[in-house]
C-alpha positions in Angstrom: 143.1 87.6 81.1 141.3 89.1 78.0 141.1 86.7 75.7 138.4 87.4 73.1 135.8 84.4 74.5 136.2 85.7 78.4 135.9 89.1 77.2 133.1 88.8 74.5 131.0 87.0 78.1 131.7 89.9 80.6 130.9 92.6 77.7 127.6 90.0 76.8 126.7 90.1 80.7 127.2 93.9 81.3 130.0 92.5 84.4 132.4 95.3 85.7 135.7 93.3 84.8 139.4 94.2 85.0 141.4 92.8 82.5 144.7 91.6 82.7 145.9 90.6 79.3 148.7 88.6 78.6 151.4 90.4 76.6 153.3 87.5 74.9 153.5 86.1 72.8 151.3 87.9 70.9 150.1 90.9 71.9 146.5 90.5 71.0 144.6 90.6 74.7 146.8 93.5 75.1 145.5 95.6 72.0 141.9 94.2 72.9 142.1 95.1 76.2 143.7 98.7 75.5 140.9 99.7 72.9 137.7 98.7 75.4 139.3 100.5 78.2 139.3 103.2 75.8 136.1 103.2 75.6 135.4 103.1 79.1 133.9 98.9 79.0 136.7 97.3 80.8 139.3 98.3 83.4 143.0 97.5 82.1 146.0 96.5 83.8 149.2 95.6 82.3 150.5 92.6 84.1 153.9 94.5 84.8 151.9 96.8 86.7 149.4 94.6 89.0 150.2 94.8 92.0 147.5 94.0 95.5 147.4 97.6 95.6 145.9 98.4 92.4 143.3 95.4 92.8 142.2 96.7 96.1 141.9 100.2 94.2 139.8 98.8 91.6 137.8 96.7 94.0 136.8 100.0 96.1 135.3 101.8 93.6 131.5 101.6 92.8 131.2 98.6 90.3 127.7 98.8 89.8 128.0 101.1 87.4 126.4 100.0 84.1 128.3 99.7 81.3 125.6 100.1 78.7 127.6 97.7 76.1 124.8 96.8 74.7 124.6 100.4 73.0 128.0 100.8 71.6 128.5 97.1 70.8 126.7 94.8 68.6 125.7 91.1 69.2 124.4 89.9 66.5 127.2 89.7 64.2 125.7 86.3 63.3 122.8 87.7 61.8 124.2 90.0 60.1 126.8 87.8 58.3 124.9 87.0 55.0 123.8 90.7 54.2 127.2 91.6 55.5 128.7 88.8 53.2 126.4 89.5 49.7 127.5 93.1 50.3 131.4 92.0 50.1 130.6 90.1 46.9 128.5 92.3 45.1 130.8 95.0 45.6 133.5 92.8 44.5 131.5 92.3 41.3 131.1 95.7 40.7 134.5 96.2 41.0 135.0 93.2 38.7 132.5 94.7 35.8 134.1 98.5 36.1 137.7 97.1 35.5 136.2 94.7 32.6 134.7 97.9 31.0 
């Protein structure tokens, strides 16, 4: 499935994964797992279409193929968060100050 937990460890481990999201009720995994297949992280199969031939499809390829994740997607998002969130409010207050004027 490709809920954001199981997905965030298989992107955080570099693991060739095909993803299987569940399409309702919400359509979350779905748009998740769409937009890393896109970018070539993830396989992606819609649950309608799964069927044992495209596992064994999947399975044959090479999977050792490394995804190099860590180069188009950031980790360290909790870091970042307090420059990230002083950013938000002092743009905010210059927004604030330029309408006050």
């Amino acid at each position: 499935m490709g809920g954001h937990n199981t997905v965030c460890e298989l992107l955080s481990f570099e693991k060739s994964a095909l993803v299987v999201p569940r399409v309702s009720p919400r359509t979350e995994q779905l748009i998740r797992a769409q937009r890393l297949h896109r970018m070539g992280l993830v396989g992606m199969c819609h649950p309608d279409a799964l069927t044992p031939q495209v596992l064994e499809e999947w399975f044959s390829r090479d999977l050792r193929d490394p995804r190099h994740v860590r180069q188009r997607i950031r980790f360290d998002g909790l870091e970042r968060l307090p420059t990230m969130v002083a950013a938000a409010a002092a743009e905010r207050e210059n927004a604030r100050l330029s309408v006050a004027r």
